[in-house]
C-alpha positions as CSV (number, residue, x, y, z in Angstrom):
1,X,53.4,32.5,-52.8
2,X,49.4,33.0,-54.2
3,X,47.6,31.9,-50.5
4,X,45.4,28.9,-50.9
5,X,41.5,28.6,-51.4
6,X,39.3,27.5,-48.6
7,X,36.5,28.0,-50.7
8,X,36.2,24.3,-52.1
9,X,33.6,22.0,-50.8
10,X,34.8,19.4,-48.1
11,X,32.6,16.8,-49.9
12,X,31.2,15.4,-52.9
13,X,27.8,15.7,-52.0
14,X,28.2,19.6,-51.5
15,X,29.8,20.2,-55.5
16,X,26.9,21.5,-56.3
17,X,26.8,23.9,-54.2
18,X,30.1,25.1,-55.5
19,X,29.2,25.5,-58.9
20,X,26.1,27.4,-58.2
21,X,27.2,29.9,-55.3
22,X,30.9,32.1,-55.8
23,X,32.9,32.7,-52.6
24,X,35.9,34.4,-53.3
25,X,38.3,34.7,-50.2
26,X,41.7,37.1,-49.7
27,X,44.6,35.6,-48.3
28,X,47.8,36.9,-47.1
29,X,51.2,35.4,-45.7
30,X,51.7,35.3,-41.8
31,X,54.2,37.7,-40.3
32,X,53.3,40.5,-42.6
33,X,52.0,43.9,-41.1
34,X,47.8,43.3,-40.2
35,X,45.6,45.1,-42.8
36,X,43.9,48.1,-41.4
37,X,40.4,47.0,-39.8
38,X,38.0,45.5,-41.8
39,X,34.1,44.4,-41.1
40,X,33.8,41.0,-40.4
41,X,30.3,39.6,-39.4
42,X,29.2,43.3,-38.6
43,X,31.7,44.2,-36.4
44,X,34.9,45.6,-36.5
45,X,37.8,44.0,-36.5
46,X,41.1,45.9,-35.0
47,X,41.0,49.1,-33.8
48,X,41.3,53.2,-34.8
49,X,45.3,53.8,-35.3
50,X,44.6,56.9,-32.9
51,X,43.7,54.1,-30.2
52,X,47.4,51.8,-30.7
53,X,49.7,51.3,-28.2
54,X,53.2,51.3,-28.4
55,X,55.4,48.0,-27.7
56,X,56.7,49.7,-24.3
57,X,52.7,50.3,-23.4
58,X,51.8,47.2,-24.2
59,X,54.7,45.5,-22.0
60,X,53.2,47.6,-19.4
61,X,49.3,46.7,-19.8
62,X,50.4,42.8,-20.1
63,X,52.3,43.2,-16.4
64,X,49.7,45.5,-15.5
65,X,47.0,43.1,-15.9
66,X,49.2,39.8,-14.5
67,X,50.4,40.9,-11.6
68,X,47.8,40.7,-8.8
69,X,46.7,39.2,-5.9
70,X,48.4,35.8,-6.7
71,X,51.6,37.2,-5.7
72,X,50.7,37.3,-2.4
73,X,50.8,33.1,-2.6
74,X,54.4,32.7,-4.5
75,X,56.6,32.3,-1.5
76,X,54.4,29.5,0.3
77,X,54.9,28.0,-3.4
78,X,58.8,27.8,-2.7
79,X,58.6,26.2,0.4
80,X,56.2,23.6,-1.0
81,X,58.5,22.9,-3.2
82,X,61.7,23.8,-1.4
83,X,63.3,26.7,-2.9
84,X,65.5,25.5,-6.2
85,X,63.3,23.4,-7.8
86,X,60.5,25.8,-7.0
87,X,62.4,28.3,-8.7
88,X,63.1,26.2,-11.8
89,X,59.2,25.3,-11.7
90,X,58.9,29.0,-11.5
91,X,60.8,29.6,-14.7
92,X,59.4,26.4,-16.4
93,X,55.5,27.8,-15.7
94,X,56.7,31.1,-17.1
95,X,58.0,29.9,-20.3
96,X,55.1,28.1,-20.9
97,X,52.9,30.7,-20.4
98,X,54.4,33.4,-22.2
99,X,54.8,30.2,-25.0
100,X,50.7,29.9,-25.0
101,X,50.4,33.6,-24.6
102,X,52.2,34.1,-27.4
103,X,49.9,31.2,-29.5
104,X,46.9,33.2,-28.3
105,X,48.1,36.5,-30.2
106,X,49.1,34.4,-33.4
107,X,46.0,32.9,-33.8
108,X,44.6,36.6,-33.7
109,X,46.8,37.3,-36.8
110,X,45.9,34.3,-38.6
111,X,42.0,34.8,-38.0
112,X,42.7,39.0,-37.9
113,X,40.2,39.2,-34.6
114,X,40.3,40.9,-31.9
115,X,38.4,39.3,-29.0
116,X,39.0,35.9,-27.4
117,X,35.5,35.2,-28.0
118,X,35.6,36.0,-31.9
119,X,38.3,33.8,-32.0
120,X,36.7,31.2,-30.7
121,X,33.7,31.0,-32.8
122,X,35.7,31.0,-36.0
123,X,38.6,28.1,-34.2
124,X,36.2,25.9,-32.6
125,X,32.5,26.6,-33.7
126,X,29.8,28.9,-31.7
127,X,28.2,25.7,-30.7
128,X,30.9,25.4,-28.1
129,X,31.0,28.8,-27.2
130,X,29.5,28.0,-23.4
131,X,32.9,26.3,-22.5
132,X,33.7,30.4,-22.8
133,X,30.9,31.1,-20.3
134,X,31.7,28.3,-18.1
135,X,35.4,29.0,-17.6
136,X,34.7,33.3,-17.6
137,X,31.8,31.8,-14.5
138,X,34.0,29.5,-12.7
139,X,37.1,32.3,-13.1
140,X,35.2,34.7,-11.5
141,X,33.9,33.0,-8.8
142,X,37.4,31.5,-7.8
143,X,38.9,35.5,-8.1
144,X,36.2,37.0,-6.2
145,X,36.4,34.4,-3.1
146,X,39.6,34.6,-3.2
147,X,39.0,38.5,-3.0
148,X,36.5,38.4,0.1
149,X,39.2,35.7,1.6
150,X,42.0,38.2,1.4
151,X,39.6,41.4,2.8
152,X,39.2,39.1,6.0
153,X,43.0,39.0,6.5
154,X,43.1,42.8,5.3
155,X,40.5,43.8,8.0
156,X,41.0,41.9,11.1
157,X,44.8,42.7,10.9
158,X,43.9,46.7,10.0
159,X,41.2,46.3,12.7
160,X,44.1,45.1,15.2
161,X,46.5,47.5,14.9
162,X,44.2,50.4,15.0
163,X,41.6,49.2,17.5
164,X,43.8,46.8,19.3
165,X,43.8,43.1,19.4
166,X,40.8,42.6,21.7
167,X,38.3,44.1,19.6
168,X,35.5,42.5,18.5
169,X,35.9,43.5,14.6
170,X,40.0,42.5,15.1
171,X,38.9,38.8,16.2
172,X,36.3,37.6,14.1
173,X,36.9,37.7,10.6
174,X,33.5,36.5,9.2
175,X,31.6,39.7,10.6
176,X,34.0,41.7,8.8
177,X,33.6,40.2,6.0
178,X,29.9,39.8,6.0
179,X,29.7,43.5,7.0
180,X,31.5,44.6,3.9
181,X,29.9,42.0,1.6
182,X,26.4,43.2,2.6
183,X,27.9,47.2,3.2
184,X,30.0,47.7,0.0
185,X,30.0,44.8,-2.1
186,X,26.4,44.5,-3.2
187,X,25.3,48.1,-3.6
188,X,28.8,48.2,-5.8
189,X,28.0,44.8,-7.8
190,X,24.4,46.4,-8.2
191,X,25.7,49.5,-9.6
192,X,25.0,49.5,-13.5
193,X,27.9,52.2,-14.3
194,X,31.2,51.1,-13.0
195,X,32.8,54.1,-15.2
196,X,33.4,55.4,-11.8
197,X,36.0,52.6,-10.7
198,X,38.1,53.1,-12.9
199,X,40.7,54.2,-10.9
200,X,41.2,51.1,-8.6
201,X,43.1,49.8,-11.3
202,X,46.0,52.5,-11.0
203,X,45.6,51.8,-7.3
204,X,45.9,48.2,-7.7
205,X,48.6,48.9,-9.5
206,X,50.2,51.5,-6.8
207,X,49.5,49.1,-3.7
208,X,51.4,46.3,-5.3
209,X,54.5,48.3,-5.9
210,X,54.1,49.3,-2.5
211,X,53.9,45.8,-0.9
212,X,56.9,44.4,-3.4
213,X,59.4,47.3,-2.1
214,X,57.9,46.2,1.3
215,X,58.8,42.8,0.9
216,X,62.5,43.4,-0.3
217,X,63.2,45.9,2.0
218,X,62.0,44.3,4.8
219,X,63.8,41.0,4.1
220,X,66.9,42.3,3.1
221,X,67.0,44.2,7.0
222,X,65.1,41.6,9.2
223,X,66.0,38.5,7.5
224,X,68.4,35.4,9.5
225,X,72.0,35.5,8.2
226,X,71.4,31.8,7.6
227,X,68.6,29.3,6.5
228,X,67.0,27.6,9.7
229,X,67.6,23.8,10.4
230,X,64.4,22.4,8.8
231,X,64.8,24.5,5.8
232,X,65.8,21.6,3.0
233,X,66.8,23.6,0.0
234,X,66.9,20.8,-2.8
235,X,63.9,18.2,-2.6
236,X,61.4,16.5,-4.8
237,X,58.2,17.0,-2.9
238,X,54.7,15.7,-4.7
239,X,53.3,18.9,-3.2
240,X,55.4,20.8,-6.0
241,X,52.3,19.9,-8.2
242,X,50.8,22.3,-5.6
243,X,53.4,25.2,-6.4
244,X,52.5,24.6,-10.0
245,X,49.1,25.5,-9.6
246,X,50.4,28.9,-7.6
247,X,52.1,30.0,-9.9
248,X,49.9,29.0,-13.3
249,X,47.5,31.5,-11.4
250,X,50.2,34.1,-11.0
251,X,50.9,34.1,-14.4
252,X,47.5,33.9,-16.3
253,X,46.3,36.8,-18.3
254,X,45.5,34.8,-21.3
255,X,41.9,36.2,-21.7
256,X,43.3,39.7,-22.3
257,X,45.9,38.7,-25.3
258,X,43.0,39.6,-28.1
259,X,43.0,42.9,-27.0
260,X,46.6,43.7,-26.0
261,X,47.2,42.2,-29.4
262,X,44.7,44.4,-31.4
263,X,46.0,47.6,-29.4
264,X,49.7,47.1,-30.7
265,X,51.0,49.1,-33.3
266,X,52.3,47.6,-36.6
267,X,51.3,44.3,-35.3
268,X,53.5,41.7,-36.9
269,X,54.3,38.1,-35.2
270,X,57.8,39.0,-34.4
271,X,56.8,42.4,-32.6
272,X,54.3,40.2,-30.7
273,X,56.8,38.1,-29.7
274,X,59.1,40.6,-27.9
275,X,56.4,42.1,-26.1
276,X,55.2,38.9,-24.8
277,X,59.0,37.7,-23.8
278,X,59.9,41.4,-22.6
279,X,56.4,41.3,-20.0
280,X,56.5,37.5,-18.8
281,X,60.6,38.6,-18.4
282,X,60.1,41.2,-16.2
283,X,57.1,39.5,-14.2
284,X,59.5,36.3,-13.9
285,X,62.2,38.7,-12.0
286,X,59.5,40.3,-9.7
287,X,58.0,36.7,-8.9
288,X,60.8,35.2,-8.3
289,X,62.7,38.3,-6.2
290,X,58.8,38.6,-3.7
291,X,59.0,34.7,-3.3
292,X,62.4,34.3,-2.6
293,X,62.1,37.3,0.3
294,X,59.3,36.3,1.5
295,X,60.6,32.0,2.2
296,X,64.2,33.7,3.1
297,X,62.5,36.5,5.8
298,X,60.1,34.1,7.6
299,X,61.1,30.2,6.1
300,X,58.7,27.6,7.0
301,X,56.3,29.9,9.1
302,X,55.4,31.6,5.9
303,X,51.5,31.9,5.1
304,X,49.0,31.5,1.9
305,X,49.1,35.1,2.5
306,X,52.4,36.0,3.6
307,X,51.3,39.3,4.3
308,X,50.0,38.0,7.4
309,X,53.0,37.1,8.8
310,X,54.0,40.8,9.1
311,X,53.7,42.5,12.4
312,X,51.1,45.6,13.0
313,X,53.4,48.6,12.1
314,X,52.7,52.1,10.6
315,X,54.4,50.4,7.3
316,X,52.6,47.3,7.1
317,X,49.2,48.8,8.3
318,X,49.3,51.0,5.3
319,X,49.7,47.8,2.8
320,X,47.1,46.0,4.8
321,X,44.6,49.1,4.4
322,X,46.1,49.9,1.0
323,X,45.1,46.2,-0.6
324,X,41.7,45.7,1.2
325,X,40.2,49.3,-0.1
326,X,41.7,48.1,-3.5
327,X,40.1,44.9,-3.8
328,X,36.8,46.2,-2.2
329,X,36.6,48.8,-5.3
330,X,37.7,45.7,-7.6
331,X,35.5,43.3,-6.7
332,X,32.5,44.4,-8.5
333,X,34.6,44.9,-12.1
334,X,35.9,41.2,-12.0
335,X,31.7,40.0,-10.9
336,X,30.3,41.7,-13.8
337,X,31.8,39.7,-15.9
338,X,31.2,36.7,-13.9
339,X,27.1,37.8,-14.2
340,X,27.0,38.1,-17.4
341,X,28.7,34.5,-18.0
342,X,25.7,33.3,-15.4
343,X,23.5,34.6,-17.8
344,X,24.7,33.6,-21.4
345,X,24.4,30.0,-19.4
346,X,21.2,30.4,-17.9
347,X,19.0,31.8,-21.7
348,X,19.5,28.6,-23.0
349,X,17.6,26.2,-19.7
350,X,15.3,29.0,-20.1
351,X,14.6,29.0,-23.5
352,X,14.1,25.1,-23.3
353,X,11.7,25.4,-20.4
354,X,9.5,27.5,-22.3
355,X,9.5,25.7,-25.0
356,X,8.0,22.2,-23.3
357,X,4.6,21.6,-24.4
358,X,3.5,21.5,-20.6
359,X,4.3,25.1,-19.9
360,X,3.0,26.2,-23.0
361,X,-0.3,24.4,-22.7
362,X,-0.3,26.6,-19.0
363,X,0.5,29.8,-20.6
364,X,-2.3,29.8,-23.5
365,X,-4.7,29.0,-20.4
366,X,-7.0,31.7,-19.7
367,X,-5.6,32.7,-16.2
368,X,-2.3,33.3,-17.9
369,X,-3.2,34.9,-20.7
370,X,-4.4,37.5,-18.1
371,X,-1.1,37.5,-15.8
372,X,0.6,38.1,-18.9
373,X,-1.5,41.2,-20.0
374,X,-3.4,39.7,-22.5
375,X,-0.2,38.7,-24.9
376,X,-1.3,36.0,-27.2
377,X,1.2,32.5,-26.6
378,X,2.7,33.3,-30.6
379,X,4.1,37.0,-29.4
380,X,4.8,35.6,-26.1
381,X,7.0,32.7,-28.0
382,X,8.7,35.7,-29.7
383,X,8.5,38.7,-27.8
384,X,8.6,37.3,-24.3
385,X,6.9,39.2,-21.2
386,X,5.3,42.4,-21.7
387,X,8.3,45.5,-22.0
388,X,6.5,47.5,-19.5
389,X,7.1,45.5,-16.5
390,X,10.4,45.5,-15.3
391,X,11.7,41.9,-14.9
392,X,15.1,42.1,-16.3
393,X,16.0,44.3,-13.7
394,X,14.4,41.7,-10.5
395,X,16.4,38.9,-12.9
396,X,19.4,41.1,-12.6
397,X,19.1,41.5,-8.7
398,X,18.1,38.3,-7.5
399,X,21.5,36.8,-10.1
400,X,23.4,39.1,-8.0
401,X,22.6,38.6,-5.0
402,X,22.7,34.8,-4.9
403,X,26.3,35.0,-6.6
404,X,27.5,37.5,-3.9
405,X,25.8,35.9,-1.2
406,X,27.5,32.5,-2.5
407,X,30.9,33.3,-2.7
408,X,30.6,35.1,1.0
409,X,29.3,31.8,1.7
410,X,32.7,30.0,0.7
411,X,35.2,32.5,1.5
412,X,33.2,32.2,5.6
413,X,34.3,28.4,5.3
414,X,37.6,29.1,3.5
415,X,40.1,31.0,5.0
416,X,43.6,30.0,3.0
417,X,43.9,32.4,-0.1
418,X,46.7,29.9,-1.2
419,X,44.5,27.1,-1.2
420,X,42.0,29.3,-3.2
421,X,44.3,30.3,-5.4
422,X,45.9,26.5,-5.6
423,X,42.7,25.3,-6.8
424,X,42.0,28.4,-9.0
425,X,45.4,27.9,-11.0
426,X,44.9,24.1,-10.9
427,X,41.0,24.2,-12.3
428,X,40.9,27.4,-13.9
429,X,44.4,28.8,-14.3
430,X,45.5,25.5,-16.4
431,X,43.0,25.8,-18.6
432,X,43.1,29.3,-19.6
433,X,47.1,29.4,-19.7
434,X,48.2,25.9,-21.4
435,X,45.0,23.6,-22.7
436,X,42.7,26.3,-24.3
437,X,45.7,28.2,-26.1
438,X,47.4,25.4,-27.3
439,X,43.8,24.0,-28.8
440,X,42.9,27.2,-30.3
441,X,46.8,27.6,-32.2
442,X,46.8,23.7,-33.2
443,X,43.4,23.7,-34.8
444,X,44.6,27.1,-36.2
445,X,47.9,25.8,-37.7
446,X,46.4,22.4,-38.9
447,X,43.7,24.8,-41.0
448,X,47.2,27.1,-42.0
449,X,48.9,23.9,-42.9
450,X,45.7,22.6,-45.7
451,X,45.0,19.5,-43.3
452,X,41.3,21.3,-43.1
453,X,39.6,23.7,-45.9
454,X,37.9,26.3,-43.7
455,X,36.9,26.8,-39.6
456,X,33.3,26.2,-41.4
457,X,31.4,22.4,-40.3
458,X,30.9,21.2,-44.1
459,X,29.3,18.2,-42.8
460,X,25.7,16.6,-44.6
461,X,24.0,18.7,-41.7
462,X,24.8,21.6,-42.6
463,X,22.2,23.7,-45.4
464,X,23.6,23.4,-49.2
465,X,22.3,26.8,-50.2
466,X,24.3,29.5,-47.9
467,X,25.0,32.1,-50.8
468,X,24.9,35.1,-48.3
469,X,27.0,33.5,-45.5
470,X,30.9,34.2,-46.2
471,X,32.7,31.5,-44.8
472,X,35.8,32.3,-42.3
473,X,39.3,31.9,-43.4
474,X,42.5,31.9,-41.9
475,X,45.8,33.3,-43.4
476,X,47.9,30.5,-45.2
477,X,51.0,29.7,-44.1
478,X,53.9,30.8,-46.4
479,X,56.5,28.0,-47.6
480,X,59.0,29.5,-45.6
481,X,56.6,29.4,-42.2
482,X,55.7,25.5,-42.9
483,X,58.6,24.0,-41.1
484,X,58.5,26.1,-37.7
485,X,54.6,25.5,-37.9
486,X,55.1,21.9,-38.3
487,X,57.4,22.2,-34.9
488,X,54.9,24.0,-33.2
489,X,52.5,21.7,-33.5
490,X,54.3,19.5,-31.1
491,X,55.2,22.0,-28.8
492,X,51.1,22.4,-28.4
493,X,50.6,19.0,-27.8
494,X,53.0,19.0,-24.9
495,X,51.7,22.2,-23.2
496,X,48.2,21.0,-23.8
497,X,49.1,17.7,-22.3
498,X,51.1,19.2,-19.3
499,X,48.6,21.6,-19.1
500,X,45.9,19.1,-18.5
501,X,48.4,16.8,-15.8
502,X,49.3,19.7,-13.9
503,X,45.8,20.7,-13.5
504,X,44.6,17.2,-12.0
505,X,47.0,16.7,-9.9
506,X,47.8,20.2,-8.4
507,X,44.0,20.2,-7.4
508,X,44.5,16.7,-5.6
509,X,47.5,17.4,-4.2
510,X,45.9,20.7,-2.9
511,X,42.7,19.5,-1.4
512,X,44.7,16.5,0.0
513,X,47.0,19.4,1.8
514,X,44.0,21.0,2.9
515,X,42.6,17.8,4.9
């Protein structure tokens, strides 16, 4: 079936336009095979074949980058919301993520991009493209106090069981943390090649393993032969909205499904579709084994971080030292991003300020004109400050500083890293995992479907003469892919919608729990 033309004007008063500029666009059917990569706006699109990774490597790299630090939270989740329906909320959150994953990747085929950005711009517009910014900031900040929360558990109980109980460092928690925020935090965060780091990821990587086969072991040997008398193991609790939240956050790696996706060889929908079940398979088993060990070894005493409830020993001093060093070395990766986020937000207020007629009457005064080394206002406008002085790098500093100094700050106050995850899968996690995805693929399957003609605004704003600006279009939808679109458009409305509710209410719920 011949794809369908998005090249027609959405309006009558835009005909003209058609008739005097030619825009011829290719289409092809989904679930065919992804063209090899083409140049689109400048940049490429896909990547080298020599750089693809297999289905099996890219099962890997999902697990690799969803499995974290939110495990650590999981079995407090269970006992929140008792242990069977926690598991069945496990299983439900799972399906819906690897659902919205999965949405994430086929818009990626339908627009043929390859960052979660790109695909942004051509879904939604660029003019919305600070919601991006936002969530990347917000993100970030949640990860990395949730970071500096789990160093203080790290230290103080790696401090206690090799300096004994009594010391100083082994008690108070907000030294260490301050010490290795102002220590090895900064200088790293400051550091403008972070090649170097590399490694912690492997680590990461190693240290979880580690504390998984730690958990398993050590409940199947220590654990009681039955449950406890308060342990109730079939309840409807509201704080189950609470567990949700956990365990969005365990499972979101949404922001990475644009590049997993461009990585895969032979791309196709269906091959995308078993490496996305085969990962959030596999991380399903390993939630749901760590959380279940870790209610059945220590039941209701269990922690945010149920690390904590271990005792010092040789084994569990080696996890302890094993995760802080990890995150430490982590940290400044995930706040790079977060920076640069600050940044994109921060150009436009600045742009705006410079641009009121009260500064600019203050810059063209003669005293200015001299602080700025003689620039005239015009080349100020468009050049900015003179290259030669170096305040991009002061700009960079002070940003840092105030965002590392901030989220020290919180994590001080804050010293449950499952109520900072809570409200990072309630606020953030939700977002990223269910609303956001199911947005992006129902705007993207409406376009497939011909209930829109491009991604472009053809609105009377827009300019009529655009004869160098190729408009973007999406892949049609072949006759035989209509019906199970049609279908999926509901099941987007429903995640986007549940999305939305479990975000609200797991973030009451959990500052409620925290009171």
């Amino acid at each position: 079936q011949a794809p369908k033309s998005c090249a027609q004007p959405c309006s009558a008063s835009r005909s003209v336009v058609g008739a005097m500029t030619s825009r011829v666009h290719a289409g092809r059917a989904v679930g065919t095979a992804m063209p090899p990569a083409q140049q689109v706006s400048g940049s490429a699109v896909g990547t080298s074949e020599g750089s693809k990774s297999s289905a099996v490597l890219s099962v890997a790299t999902l697990l690799k980058n969803m499995i974290g630090a939110g495990i650590f939270s999981l079995p407090i989740g269970l006992r929140l919301a008792s242990p069977m329906p926690g598991l069945m909320i496990l299983g439900s959150i799972g399906i819906m993520s690897a659902v919205s994953y999965w949405m994430v990747g086929y818009c990626c085929i339908a627009w043929n991009v390859s960052s979660f950005r790109s695909l942004w711009h051509r879904t939604l517009g660029s003019s919305t493209a600070w919601i991006i910014d936002i969530t990347i900031l917000g993100n970030g900040c949640f990860t990395l106090v949730g970071y500096l929360v789990l160093i203080g558990d790290f230290t103080t109980k790696s401090f206690g069981g090799l300096l004994g109980e009594d010391h100083l460092l082994a008690r108070n928690r907000i030294l260490d943390q301050w010490v290795i925020t102002v220590v090895l935090l900064l200088p790293l965060s400051l550091a403008e090649d972070l090649r170097r780091l590399a490694f912690t990821s492997v680590l990461g990587l190693g240290v979880t393993v580690y504390v998984v086969l730690l958990m398993l072991r050590d409940s199947w040997l220590n654990s009681p032969s039955e449950w406890g008398p308060s342990m109730v193991l079939c309840e409807w609790r509201l704080s189950a909205f609470e567990a949700v939240a956990l365990y969005t956050h365990a499972f979101v790696a949404h922001y990475n499904a644009p590049k997993l996706y461009a990585e895969l060889e032979r791309p196709t929908a269906l091959r995308w579709l078993v490496v996305v079940l085969v990962a959030y398979g596999i991380a399903f088993f390993v939630y749901a084994s760590f959380a279940w060990a870790g209610l059945r070894r220590f039941e209701e005493a269990v922690e945010g971080n149920v690390l904590r409830n271990f005792p010092s020993q040789n084994s569990v001093l080696t996890a302890w030292l094993g995760m802080a060093f990890s995150i430490a070395f982590t940290y400044p990766i995930v706040f790079n991003s977060a920076r640069e986020a600050c940044v994109n937000l921060m150009s436009p207020i600045q742009e705006s300020i410079l641009a009121s007629p009260r500064l600019q009457r203050l810059i063209a005064s003669p005293r200015s004109q001299l602080r700025l080394g003689r620039r005239s206002i015009s080349l100020y406008n468009v050049l900015g400050p003179r290259p030669d002085k170096p305040l991009s790098k002061g700009k960079n500093t002070a940003t840092t500083g105030v965002i590392v100094v901030l989220t020290a700050a919180v994590a001080s106050v804050c010293t449950d890293i499952g109520l900072v995850n809570a409200l990072a899968g309630s606020v953030m996690g939700c977002a990223v995992a269910f609303v956001f995805p199911s947005i992006l693929f129902y705007k993207t399957v409406r376009i497939q479907l011909g209930d829109a003609c491009s991604a472009d605004d053809d609105s009377l704003d827009s300019p009529l003469l655009e004869p160098f600006r190729a408009k973007h279009t999406v892949a049609q939808a072949s006759a035989a892919a209509r019906p199970f679109l049609k279908l999926s458009l509901g099941v987007a409305c429903f995640i986007m919608v549940a999305g939305t509710s479990f975000g609200v209410l797991g973030a009451i719920i959990a500052l409620q729990t925290a009171h």
